[in-house]
C-alpha positions in Angstrom: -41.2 66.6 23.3 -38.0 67.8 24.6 -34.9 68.3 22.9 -33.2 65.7 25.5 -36.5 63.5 25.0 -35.8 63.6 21.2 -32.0 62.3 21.5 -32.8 59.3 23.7 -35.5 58.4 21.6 -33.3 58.8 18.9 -30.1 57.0 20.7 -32.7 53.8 21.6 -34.0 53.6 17.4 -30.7 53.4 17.0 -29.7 50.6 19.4 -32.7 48.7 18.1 -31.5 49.1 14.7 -28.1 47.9 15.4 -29.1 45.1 17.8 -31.7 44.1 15.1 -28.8 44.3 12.3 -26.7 41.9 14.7 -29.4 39.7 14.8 -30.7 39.4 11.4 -26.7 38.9 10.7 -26.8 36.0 13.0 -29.5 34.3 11.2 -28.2 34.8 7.4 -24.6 33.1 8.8 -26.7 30.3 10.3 -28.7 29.9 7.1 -25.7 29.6 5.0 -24.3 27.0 7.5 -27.6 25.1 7.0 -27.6 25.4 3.4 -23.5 24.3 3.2 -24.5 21.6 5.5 -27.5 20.3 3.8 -25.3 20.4 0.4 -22.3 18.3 2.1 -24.9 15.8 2.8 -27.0 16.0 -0.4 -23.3 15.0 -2.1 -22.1 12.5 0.0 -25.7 10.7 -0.4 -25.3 11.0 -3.7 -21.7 9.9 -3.9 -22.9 7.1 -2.0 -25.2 6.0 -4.6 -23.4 6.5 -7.4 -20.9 4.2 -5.5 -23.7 1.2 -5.1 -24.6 1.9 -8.8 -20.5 0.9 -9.2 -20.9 -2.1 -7.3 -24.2 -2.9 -9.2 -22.1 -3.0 -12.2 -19.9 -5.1 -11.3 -21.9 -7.7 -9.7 -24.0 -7.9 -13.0 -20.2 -8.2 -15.3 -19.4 -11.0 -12.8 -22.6 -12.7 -13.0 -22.8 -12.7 -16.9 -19.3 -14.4 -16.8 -20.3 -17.2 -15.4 -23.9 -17.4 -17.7 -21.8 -16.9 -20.9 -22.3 -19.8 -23.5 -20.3 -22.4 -23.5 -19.6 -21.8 -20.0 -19.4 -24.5 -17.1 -20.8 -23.3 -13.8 -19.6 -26.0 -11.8 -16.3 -25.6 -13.4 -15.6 -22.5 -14.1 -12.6 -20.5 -15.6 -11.3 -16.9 -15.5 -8.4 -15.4 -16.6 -7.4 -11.9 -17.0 -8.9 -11.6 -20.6 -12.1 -12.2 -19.7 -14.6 -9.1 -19.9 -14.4 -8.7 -15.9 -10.4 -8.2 -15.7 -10.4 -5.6 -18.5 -10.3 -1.9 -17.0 -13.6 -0.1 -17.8 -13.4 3.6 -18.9 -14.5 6.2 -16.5 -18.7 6.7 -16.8 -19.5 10.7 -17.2 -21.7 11.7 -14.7 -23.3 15.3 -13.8 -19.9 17.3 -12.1 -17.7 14.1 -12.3 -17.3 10.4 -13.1 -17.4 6.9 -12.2 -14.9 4.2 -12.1 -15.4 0.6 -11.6 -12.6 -2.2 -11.2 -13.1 -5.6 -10.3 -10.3 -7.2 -9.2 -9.7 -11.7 -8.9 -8.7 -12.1 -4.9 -8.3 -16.0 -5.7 -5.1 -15.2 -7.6 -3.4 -14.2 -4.8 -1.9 -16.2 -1.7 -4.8 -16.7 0.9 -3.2 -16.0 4.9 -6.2 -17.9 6.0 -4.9 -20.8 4.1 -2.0 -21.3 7.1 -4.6 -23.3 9.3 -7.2 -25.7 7.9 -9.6 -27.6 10.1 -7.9 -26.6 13.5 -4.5 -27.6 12.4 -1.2 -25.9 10.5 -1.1 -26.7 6.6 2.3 -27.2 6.3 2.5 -26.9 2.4 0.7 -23.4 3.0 3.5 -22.5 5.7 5.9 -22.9 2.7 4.4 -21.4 0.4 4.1 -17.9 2.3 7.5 -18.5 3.9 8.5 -18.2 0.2 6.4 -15.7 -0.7 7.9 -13.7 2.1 11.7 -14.1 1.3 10.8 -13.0 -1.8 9.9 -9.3 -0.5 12.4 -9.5 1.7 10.5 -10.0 4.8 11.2 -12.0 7.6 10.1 -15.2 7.0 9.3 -16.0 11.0 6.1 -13.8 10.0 4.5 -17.1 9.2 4.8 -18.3 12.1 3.8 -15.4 14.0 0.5 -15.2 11.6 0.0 -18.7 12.4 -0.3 -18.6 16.3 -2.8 -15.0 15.6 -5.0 -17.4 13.4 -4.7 -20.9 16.0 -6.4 -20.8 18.7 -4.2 -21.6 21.5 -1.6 -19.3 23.4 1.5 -22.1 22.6 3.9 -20.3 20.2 4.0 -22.5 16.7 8.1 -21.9 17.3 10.5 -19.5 18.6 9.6 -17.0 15.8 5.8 -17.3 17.0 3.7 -14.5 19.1 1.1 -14.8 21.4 -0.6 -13.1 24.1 2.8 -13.1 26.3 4.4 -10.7 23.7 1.4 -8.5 22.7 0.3 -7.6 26.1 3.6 -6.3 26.4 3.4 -3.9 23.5 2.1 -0.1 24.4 -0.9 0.2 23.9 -1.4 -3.8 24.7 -3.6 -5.9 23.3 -4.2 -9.9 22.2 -3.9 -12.2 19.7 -6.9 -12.7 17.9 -7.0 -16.4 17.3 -9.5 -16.7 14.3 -9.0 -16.2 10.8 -8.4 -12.8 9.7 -11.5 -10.8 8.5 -9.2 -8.1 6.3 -5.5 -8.3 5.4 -5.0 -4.7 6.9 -5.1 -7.2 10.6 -1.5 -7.9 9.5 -0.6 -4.3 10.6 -1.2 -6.1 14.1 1.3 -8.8 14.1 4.8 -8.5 16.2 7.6 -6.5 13.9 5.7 -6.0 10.8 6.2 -2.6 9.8 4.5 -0.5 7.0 6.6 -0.6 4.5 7.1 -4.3 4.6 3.1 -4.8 4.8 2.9 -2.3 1.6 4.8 -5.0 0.3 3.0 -8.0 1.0 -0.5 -6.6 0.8 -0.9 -6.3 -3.3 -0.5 -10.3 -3.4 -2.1 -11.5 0.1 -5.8 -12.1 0.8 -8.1 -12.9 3.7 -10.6 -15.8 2.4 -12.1 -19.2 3.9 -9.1 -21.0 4.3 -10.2 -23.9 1.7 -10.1 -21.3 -0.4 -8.0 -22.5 -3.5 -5.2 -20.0 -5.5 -6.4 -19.6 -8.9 -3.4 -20.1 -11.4 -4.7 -18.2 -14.2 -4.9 -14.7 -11.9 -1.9 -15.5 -9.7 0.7 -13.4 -10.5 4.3 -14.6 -11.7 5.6 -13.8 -7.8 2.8 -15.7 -6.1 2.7 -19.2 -8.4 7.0 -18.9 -7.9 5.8 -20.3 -4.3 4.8 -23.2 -5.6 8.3 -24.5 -5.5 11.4 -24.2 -3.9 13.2 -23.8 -7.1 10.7 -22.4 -9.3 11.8 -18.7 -9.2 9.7 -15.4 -10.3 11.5 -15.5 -14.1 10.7 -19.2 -14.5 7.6 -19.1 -13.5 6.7 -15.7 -16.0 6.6 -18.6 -18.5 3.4 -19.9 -16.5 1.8 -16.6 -16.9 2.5 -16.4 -20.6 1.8 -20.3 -21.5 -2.0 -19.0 -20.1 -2.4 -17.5 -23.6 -6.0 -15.8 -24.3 -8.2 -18.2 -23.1 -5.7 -19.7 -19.3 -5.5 -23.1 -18.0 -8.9 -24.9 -19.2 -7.6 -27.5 -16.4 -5.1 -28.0 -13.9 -3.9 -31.0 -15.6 -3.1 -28.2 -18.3 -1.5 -26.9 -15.9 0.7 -28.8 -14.1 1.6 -30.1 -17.3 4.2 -27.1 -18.4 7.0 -27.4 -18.8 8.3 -25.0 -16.2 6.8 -26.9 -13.5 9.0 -30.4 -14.5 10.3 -32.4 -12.0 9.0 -29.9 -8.9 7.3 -32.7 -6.9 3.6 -32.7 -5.1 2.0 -29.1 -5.4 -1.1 -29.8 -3.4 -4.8 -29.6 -3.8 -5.3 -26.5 -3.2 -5.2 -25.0 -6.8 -7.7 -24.2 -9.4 -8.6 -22.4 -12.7 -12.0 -20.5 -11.2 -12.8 -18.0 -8.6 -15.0 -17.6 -6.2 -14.3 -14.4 -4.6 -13.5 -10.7 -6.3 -12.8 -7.3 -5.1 -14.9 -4.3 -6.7 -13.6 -1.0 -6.5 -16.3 1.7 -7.3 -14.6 5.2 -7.0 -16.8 8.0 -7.5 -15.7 11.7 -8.3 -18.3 14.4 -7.5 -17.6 18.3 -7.9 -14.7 18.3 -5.7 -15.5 15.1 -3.5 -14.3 11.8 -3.9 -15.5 8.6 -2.1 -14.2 5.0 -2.9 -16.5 1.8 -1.9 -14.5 -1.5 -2.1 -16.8 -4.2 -1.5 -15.7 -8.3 -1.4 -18.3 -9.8 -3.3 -18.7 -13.8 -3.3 -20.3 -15.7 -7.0 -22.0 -18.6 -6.5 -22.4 -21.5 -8.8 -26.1 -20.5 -10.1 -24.8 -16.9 -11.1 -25.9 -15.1 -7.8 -23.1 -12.4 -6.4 -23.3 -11.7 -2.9 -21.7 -8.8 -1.4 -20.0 -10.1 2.1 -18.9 -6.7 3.0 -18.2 -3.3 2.3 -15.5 -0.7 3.3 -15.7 3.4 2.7 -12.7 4.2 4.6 -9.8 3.2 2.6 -8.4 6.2 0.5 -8.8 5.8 -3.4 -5.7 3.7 -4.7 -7.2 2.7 -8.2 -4.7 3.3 -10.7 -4.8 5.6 -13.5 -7.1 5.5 -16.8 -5.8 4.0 -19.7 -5.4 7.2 -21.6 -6.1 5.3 -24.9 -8.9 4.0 -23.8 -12.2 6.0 -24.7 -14.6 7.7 -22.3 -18.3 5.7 -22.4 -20.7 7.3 -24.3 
């Protein structure tokens, strides 16, 4: 071979090399992609069930409640002592930790509540009207709610909304009229900005509308709008009158003395739930997933789970730091 021969020859082992290197680089980068990706996935899946095994949990605490001895299915009554209201300490698991809460909606002013059968509750309208002065919101949000939730476009009153001012918004949309499905549709309604909703969201829910407020998980804001004149302070002296064990009855109830002389409060309390809120947060190596899931008890003891939700951003509060990690 040629001396010339021998340095193309040479020149072309080395282009193969390179373009063989190049390659070969390709494939390790996409491998490593695969393997990141296939990781990802493997802990998200497994974040996921870890999450169901938190919502497990607490459909089994919730169903024991209501099978403890003694108890009365048919009339049933929770309070924030019982075993469900108490914060759980974190479970260990391999590279992080679980966290279940459960959490009474009943105790908390129901927006659905505003129209029952067709037509505008009127001692509900008060209610949240109060409810709402005392956070310093608007009090015409009632009204507004109450033409998203009727089913008609006539305005309930000059503080109402319907189609006529949405469509005018940018981007434009309608009023819903039907009950809310999540209390996050409240973002929605006509001059209701965050900050006031960050307000009002911690003591609203969005339930059947003959869903009735429990007294013994309400807190002291939400039973003050029972009354005109029954203010937060005075009505701290319902919360504490509950004692370990609540109201055994509403006629225990209305019977306080805080609530003297303030006239007809309705039908539409109780001293039972129905419906709770489980929050399952799970921690894994450096991801963390939150499953809130609305869960409905029925009388015989079965918990259903009417929905689920993955996208809201983990807002459980802290640990107890004196209470100890489960063995």
């Amino acid at each position: 071979m040629m001396p010339g021969q021998r340095g193309v020859a040479l020149i072309t082992v080395l282009l193969v090399v390179a373009i063989a290197m190049v390659v070969t680089a390709g494939m390790i980068a996409r491998q490593q992609l695969s393997i990141e990706s296939s990781s990802q996935q493997l802990n998200a899946r497994q974040a996921w069930h870890y999450a169901l095994g938190g919502e497990l949990l607490a459909k089994a605490i919730l169903s024991r409640d209501l099978r403890q001895p003694g108890s009365n299915p048919r009339q049933s009554v929770d309070h924030p002592q019982e075993a469900w209201a108490r914060q759980l300490p974190p479970f260990e698991i391999d590279q992080g930790s679980v966290r279940v809460q459960i959490e009474d909606l009943s105790g908390r002013f129901n927006l659905n509540s505003l129209l029952r059968n067709g037509q505008p509750d009127p001692l509900a309208m008060q209610r949240f009207q109060r409810l709402l002065l005392r956070l310093n919101i608007d009090p015409a949000l009632a009204e507004r709610l109450l033409d998203w939730l009727d089913e008609n476009q006539q305005s309930a009153s000059a503080g109402g909304a319907e189609d006529s001012e949405y469509l005018l918004l940018q981007p434009a949309y309608r009023a819903a009229n039907r009950p809310l499905l999540e209390v996050s549709e409240l973002r929605l309604l006509l001059d209701l900005d965050a900050t006031q909703f960050q307000r009002l969201q911690p003591h609203v829910s969005a339930l059947p509308a003959e869903t009735a407020l429990n007294v013994n998980t309400a807190s002291a804001l939400v039973l003050s709008t029972l009354a005109d004149n029954l203010t937060p302070e005075a009505a701290q002296a319902l919360v504490l009158a509950r004692g370990a064990e609540g109201f055994r009855s509403l006629a225990a109830f209305t019977a306080q003395p805080a609530l003297a002389g303030m006239g007809e409060l309705g039908d539409q309390l109780t001293v039972g739930s129905q419906y709770f809120l489980a929050r399952s947060e799970v921690r894994l190596g450096e991801r963390r997933r939150l499953l809130t899931s609305l869960l409905r008890r029925e009388p015989d003891g079965r918990v259903l789970v009417l929905q689920r939700d993955l996208g809201q951003a983990a807002r459980m509060p802290p640990a107890d730091p004196q209470t100890k990690e489960q063995p």
